[in-house]
ZAKOL-364004 format. One line per field, with one value per atom (N, C-alpha, C, O): residue number from 0; residue in one letter; chain; x, y, z. Coordinates in steps of 0.001 Angstrom, whole numbers, plus 500000, padded with zeros to 6 digits. Layout:
pos <- NUM_...
code <- A_...
unit <- A_...
c1 <- X_...
c2 <- Y_...
c3 <- Z_...
***
This chain:
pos <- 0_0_0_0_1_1_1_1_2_2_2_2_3_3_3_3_4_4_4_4_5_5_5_5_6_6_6_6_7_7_7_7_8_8_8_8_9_9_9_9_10_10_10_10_11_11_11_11_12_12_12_12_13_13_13_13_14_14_14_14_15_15_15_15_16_16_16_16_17_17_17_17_18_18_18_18_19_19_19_19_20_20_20_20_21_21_21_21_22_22_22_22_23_23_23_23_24_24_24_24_25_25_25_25_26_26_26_26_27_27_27_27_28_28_28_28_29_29_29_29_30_30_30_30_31_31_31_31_32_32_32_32_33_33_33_33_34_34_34_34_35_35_35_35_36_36_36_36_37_37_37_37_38_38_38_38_39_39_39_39_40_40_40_40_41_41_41_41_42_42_42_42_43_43_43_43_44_44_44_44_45_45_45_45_46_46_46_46_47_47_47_47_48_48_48_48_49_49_49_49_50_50_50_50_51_51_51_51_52_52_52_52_53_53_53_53_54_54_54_54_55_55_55_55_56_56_56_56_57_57_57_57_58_58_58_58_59_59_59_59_60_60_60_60_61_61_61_61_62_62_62_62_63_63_63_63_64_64_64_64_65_65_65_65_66_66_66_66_67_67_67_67_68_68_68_68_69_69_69_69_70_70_70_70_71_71_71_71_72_72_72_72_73_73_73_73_74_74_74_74_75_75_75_75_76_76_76_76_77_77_77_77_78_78_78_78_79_79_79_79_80_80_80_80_81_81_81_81_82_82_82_82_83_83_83_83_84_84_84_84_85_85_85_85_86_86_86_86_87_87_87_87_88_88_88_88_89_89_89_89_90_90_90_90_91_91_91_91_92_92_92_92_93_93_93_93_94_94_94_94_95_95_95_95_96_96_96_96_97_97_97_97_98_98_98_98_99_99_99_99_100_100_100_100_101_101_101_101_102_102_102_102_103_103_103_103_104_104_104_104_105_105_105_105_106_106_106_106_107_107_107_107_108_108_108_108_109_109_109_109_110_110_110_110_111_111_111_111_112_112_112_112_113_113_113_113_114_114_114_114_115_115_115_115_116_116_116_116_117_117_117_117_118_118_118_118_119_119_119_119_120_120_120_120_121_121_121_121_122_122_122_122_123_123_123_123_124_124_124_124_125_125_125_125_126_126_126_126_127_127_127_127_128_128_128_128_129_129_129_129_130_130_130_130_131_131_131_131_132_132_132_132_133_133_133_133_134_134_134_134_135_135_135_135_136_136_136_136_137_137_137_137_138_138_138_138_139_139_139_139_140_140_140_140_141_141_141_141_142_142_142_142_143_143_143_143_144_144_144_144_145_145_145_145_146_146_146_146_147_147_147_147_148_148_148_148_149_149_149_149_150_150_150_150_151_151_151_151_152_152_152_152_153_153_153_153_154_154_154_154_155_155_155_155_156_156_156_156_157_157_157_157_158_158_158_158_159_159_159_159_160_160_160_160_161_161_161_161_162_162_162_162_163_163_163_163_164_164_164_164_165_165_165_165_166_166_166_166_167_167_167_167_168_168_168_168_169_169_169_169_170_170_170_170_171_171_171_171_172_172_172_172_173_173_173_173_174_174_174_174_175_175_175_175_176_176_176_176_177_177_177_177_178_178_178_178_179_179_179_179_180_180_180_180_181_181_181_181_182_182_182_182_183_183_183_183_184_184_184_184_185_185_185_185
code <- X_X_X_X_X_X_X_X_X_X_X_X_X_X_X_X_X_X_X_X_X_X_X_X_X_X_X_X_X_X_X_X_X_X_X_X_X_X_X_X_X_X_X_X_X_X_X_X_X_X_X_X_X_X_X_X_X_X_X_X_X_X_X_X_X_X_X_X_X_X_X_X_X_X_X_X_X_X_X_X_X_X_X_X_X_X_X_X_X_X_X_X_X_X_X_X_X_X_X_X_X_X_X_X_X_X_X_X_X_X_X_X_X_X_X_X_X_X_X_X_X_X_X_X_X_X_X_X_X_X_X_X_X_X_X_X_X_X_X_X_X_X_X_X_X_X_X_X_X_X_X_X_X_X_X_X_X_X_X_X_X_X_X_X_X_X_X_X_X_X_X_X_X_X_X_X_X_X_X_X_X_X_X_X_X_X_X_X_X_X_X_X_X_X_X_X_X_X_X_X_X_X_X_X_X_X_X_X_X_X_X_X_X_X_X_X_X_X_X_X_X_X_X_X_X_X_X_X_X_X_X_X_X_X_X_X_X_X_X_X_X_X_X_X_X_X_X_X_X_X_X_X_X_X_X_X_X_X_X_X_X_X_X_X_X_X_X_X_X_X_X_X_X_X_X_X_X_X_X_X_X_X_X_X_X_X_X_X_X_X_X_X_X_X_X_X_X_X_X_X_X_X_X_X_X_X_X_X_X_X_X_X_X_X_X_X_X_X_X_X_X_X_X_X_X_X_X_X_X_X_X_X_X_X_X_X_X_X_X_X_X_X_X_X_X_X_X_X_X_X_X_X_X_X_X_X_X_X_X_X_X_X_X_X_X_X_X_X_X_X_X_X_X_X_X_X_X_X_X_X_X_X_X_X_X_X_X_X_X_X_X_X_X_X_X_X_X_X_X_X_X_X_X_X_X_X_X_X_X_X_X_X_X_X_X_X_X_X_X_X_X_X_X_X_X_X_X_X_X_X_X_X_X_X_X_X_X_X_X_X_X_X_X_X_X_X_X_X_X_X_X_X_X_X_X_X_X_X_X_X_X_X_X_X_X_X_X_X_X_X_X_X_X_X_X_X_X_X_X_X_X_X_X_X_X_X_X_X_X_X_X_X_X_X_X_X_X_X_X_X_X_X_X_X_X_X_X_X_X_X_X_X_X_X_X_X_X_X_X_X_X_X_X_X_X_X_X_X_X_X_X_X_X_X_X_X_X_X_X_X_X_X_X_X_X_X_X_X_X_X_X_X_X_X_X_X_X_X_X_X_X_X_X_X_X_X_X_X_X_X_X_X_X_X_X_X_X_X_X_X_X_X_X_X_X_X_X_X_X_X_X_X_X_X_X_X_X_X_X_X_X_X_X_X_X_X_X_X_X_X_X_X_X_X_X_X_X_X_X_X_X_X_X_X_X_X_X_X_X_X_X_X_X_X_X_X_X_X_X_X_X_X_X_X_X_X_X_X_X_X_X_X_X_X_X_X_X_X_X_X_X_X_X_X_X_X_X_X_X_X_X_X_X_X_X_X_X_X_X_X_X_X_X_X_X_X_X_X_X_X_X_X_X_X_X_X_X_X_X_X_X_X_X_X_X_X_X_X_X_X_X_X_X_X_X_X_X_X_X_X_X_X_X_X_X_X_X_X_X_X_X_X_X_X_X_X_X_X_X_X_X_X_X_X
unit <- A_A_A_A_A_A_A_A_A_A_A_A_A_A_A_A_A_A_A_A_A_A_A_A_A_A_A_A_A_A_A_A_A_A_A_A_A_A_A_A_A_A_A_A_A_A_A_A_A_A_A_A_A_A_A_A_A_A_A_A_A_A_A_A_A_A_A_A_A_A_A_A_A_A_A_A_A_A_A_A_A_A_A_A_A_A_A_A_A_A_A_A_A_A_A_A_A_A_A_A_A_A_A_A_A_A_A_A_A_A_A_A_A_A_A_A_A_A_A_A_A_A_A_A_A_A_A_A_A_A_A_A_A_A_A_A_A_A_A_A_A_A_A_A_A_A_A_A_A_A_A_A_A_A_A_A_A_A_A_A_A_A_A_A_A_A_A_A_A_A_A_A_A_A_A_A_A_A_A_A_A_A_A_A_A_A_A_A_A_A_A_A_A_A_A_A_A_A_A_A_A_A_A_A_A_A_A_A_A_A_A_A_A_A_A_A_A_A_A_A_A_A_A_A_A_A_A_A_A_A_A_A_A_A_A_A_A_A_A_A_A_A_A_A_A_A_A_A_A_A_A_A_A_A_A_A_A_A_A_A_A_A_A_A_A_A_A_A_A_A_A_A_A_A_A_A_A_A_A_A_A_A_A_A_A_A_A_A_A_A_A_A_A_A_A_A_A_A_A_A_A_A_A_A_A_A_A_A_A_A_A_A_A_A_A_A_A_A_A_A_A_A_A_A_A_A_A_A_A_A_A_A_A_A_A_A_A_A_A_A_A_A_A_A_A_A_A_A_A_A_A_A_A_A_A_A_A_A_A_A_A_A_A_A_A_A_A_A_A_A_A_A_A_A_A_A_A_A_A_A_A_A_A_A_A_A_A_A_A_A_A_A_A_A_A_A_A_A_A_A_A_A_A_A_A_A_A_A_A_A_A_A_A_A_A_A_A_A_A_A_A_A_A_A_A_A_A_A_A_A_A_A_A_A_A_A_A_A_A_A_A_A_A_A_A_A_A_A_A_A_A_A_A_A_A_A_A_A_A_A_A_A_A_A_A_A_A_A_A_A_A_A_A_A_A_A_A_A_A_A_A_A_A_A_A_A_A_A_A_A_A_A_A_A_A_A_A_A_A_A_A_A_A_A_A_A_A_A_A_A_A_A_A_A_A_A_A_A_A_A_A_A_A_A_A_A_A_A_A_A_A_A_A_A_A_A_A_A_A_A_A_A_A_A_A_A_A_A_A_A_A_A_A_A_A_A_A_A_A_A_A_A_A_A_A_A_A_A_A_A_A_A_A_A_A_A_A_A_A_A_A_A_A_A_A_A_A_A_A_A_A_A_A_A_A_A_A_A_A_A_A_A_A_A_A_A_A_A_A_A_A_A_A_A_A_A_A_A_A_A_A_A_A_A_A_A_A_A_A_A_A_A_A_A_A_A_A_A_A_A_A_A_A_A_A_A_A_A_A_A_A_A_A_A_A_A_A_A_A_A_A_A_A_A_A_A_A_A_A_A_A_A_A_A_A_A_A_A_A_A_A_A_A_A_A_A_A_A_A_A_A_A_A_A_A_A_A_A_A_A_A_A_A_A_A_A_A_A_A_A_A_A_A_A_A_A_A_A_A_A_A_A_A_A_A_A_A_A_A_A_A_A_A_A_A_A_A_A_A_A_A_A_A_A
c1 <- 494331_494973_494548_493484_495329_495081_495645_496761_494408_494346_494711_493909_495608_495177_495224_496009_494246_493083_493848_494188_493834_494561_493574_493751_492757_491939_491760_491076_492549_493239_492678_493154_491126_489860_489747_489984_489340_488775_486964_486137_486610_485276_484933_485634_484216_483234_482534_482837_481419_480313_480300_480032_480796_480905_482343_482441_483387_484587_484790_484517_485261_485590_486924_487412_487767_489247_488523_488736_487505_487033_486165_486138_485356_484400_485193_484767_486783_487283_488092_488467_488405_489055_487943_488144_486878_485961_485911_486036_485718_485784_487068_487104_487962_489548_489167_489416_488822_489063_487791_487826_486700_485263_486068_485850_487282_487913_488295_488969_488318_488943_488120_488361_487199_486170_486575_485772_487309_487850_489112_489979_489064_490337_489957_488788_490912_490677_491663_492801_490503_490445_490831_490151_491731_492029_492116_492603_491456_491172_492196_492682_492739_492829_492720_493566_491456_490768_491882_491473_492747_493060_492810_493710_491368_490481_489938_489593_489848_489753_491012_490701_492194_493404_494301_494066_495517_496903_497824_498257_498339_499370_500643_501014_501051_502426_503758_503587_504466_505522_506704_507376_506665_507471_508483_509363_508982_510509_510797_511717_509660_509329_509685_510515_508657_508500_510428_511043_511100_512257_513663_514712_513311_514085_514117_514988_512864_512598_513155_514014_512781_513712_515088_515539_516108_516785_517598_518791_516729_517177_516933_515894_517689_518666_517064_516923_515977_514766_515140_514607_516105_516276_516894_517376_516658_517150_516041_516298_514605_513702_512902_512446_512529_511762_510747_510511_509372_507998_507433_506305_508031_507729_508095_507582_509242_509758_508935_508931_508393_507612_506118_505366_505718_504417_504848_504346_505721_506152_505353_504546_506632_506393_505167_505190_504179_503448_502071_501632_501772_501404_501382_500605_503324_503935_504518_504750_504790_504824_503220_503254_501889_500950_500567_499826_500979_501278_502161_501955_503426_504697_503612_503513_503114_502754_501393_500977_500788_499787_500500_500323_501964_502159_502556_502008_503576_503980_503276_503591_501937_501252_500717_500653_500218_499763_500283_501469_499290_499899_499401_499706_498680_498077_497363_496341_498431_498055_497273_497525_496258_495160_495225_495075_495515_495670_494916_495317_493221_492785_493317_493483_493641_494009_493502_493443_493153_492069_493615_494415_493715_494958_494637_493861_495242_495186_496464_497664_495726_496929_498248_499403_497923_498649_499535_500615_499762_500193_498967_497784_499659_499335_498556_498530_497666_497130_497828_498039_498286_498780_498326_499193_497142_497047_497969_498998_498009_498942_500377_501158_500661_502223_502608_503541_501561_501830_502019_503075_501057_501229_502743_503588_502684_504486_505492_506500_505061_506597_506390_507159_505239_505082_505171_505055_505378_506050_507532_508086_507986_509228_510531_510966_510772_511710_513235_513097_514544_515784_515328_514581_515856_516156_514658_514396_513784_512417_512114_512004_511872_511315_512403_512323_513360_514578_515898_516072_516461_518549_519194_518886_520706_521184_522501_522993_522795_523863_525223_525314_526363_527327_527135_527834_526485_525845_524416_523852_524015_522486_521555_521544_520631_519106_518949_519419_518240_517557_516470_516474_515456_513889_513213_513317_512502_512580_511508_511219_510341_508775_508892_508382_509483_509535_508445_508050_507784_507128_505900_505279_505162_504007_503819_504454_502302_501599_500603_499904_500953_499911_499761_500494_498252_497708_496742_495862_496996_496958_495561_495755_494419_493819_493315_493001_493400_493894_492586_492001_492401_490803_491088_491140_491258_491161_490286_489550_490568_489120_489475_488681_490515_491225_492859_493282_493641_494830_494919_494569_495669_495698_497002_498037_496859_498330_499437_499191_500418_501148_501102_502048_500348_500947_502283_502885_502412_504036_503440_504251_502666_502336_501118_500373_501762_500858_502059_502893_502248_503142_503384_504436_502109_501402_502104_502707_501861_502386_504196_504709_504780_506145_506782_507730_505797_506465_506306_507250_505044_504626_505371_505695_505529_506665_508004_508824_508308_509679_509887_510781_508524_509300_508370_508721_507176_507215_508353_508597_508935_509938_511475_512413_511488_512403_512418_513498_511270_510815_510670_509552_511068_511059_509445_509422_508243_507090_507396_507124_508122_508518_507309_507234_505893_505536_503821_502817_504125_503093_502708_503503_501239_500146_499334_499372_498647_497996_497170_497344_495549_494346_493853_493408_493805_493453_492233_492070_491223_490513_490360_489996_490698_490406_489540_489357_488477_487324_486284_486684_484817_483878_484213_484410_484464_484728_485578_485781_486126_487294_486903_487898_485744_485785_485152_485179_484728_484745_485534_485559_486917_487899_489021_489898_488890_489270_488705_489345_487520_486397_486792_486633_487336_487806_489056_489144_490124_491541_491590_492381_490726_490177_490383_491099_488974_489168_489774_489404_490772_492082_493057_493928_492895_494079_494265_493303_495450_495310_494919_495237_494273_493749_495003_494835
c2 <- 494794_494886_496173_496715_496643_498109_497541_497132_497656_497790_498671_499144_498801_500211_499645_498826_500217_499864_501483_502581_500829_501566_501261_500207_502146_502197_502919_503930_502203_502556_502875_503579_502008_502317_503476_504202_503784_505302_504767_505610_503076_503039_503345_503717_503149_503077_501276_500135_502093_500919_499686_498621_500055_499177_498245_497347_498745_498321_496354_495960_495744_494171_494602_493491_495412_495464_495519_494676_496846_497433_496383_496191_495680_494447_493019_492295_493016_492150_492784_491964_493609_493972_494094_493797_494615_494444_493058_492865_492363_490575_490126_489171_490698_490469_491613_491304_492320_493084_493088_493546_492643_491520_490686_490767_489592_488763_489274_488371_489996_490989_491833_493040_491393_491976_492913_493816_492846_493385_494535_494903_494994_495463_496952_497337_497671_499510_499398_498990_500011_500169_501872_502764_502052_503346_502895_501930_503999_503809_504762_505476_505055_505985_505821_505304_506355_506215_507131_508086_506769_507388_507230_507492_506684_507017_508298_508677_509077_510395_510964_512150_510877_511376_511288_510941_511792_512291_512683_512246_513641_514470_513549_512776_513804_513496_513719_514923_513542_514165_514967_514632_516132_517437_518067_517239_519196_519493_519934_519728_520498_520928_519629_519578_518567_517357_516751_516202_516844_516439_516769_516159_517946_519270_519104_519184_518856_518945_517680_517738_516529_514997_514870_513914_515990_515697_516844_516919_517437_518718_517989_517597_518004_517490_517837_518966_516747_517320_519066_520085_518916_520297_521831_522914_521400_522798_522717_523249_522275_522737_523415_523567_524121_524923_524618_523460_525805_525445_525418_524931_525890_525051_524160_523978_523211_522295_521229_520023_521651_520676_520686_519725_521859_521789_520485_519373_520710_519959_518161_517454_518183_516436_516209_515106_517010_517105_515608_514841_515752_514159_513113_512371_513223_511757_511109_509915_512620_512221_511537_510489_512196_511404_510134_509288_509947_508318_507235_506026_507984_507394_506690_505542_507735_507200_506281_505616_506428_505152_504478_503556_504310_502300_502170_501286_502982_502322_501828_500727_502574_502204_501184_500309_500689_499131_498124_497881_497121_496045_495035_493844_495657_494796_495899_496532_495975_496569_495638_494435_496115_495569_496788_497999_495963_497378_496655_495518_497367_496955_497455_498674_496679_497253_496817_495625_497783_496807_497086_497995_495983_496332_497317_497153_498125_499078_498853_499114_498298_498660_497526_497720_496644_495631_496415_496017_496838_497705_498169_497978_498952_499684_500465_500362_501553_502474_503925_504107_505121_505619_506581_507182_506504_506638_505675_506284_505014_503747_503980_503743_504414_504682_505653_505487_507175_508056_507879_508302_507063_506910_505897_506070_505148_504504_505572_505615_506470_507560_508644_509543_508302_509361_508600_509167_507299_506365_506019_505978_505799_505782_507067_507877_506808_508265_507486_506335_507943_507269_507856_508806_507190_507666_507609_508163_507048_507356_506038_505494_505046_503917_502993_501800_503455_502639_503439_504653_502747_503579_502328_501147_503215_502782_502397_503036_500782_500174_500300_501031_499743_499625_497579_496880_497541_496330_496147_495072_497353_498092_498259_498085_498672_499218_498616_497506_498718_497974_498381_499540_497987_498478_498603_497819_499997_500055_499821_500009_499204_498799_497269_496798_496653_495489_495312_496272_493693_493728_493619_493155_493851_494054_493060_492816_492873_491707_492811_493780_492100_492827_491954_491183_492327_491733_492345_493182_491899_492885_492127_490929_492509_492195_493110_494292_492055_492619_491927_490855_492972_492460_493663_494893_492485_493325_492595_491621_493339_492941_491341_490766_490856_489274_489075_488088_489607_489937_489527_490079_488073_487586_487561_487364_487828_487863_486817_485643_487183_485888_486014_485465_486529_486399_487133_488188_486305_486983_488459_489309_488877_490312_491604_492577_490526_491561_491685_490781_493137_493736_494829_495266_494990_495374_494093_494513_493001_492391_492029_491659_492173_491977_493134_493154_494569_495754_495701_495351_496054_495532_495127_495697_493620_492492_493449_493349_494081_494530_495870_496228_496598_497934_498108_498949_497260_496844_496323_496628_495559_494833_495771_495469_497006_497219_497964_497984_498630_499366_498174_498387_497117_496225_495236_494066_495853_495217_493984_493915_492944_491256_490423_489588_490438_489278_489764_490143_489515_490117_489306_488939_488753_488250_488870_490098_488206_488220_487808_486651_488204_487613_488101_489246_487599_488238_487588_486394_488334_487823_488559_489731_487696_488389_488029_486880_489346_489721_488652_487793_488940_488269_487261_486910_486278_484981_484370_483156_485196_485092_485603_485770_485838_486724_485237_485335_484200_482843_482759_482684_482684_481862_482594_481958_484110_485079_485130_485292_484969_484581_483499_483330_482775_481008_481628_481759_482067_482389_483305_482972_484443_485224_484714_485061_483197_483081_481499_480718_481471_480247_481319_480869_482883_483533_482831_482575_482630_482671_483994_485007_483997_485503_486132_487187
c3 <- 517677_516385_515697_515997_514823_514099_512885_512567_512253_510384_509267_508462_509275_507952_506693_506215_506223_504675_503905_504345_502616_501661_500027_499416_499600_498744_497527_497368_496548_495507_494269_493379_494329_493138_493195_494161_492067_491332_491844_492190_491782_491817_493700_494641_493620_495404_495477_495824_494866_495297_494792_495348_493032_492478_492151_491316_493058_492943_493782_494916_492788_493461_494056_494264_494435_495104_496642_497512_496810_497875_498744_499960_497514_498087_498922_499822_498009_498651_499588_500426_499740_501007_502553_503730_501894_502949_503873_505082_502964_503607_504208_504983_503914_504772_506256_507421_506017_507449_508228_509370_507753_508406_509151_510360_508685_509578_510633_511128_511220_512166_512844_512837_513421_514152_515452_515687_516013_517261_516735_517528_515384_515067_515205_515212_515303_515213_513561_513328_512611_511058_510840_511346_510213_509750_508007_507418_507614_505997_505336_506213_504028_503214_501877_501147_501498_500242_498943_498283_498877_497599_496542_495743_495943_494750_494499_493379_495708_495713_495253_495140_494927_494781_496114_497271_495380_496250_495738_494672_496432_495158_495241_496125_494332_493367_494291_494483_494708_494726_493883_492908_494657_493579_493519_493284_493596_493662_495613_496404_495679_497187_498272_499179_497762_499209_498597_499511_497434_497568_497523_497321_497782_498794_500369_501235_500336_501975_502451_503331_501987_502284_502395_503027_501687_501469_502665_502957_503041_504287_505979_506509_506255_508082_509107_509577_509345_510230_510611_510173_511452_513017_511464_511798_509917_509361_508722_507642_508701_507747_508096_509229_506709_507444_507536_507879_507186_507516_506279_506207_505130_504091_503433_502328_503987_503870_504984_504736_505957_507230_506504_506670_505664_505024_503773_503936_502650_501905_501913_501309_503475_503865_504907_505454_505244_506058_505908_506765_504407_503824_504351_504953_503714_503774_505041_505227_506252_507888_508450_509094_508161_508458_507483_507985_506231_505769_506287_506194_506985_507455_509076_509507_509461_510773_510791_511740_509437_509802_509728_510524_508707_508706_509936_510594_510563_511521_512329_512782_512829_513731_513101_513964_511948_511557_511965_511743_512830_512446_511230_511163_510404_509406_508549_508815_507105_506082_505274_505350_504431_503444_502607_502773_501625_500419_499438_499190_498415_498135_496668_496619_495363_494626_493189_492888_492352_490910_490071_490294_489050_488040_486873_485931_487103_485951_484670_484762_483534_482678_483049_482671_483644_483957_485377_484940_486096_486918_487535_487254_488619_490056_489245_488018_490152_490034_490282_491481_489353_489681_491465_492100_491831_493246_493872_494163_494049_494584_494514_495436_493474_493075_494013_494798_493920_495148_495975_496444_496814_498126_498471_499350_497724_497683_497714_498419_496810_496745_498033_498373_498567_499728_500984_502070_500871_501786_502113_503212_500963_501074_501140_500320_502250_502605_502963_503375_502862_503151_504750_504982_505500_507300_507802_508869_507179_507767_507587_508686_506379_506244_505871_506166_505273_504736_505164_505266_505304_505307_504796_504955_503780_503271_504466_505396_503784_504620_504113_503126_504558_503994_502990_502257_503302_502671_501818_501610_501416_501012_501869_503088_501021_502010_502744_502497_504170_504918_504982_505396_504765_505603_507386_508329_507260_509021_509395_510577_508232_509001_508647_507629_509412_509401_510422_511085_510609_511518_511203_512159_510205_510417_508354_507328_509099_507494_506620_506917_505410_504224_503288_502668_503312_502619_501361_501562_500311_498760_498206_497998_497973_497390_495879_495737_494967_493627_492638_492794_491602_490930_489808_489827_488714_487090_486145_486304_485107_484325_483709_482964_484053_483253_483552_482951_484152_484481_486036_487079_485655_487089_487620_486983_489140_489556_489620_489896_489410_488676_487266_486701_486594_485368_484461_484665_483614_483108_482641_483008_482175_481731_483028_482916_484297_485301_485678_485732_486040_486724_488256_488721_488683_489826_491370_492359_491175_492379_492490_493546_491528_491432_492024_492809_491288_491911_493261_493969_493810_495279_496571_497613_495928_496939_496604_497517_495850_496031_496834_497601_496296_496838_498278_499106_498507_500214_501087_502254_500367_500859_500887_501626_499873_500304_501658_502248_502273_503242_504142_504612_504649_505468_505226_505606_504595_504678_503618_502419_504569_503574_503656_502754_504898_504722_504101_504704_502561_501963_501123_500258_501154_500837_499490_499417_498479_497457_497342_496958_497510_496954_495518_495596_494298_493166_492664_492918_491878_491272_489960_489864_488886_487365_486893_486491_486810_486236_487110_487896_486757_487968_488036_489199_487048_487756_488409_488403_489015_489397_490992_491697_491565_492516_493767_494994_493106_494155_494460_495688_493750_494068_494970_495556_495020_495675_497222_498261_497058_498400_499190_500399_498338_499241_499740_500961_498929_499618_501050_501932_501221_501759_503145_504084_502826_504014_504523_505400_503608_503649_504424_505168_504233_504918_506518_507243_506821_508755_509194_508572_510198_510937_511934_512545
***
């Protein structure tokens, strides 16, 4: 199995997203783990990477191949995943804007999604994720969290449908996150 871990805290050591993601991919002892810490950052997408998306592969150039150069090595961890863990703390009732990036540097038309004569389809179907989520009192599911609604949708519009939620708001919340953890099936 191949993991890819997606690490969305600004914290390290002291982060509960990172602590609980740790314990989801502990379940998985035999797995090959690819990380990407974007608490360190990731750029934005700009006029450049959506120029270049919108130019035919075989006419771009090399600063149009520099452009998407990113979001082709983001494109190719998912595919190669079979099991995303995206560890994520709620910011602001919502995602982390690291998080948001890496979504807009995921989603490409003809790469992760194409449009039908019946709408989008998603092309990383296939593969499980699992979201573990930790804010200071903002639990998932609630009518004013808005981080897992976006999530399930715009994973889903990229084909990633079978997606999972462990949340814990604020410490006390981090037992009951621990039990689901390992209520997940492996």
């Amino acid at each position: 199995m191949h993991i890819l871990r997606i690490d969305s805290s600004t914290r390290t050591d002291t982060s509960l997203s990172r602590k609980l993601a740790d314990d989801v991919v502990a379940r998985y002892a035999d797995a090959t783990v690819t990380t990407r810490n974007l608490g360190a950052g990731i750029p934005h997408i700009d006029a450049d990477f959506t120029r270049a998306t919108f130019t035919p592969p075989e006419a771009r150039s090399d600063a149009d191949k520099a452009a998407l150069a990113l979001s082709d090595d983001i494109v190719a961890e998912v595919q190669a995943a079979d099991l995303i863990v995206i560890s994520m703390p709620v910011y602001n009732f919502s995602v982390p804007s690291t998080l948001k990036a890496w979504i807009d540097q995921l989603a490409r038309v003809g790469v992760t999604f194409h449009y039908t004569e019946n709408g989008p389809v998603g092309l990383l179907d296939g593969k499980r994720v699992i979201v573990v989520s930790a804010s200071g009192g903002t639990p998932v599911g609630a009518p004013f969290e808005f981080a897992s609604p976006y999530l399930t949708h715009v994973l889903g519009f990229m084909g990633l449908t079978d997606v999972s939620f462990v949340g814990a708001a604020g410490e006390a919340g981090l037992a009951d996150a621990e039990q689901a953890i390992q209520a997940l099936a492996a």
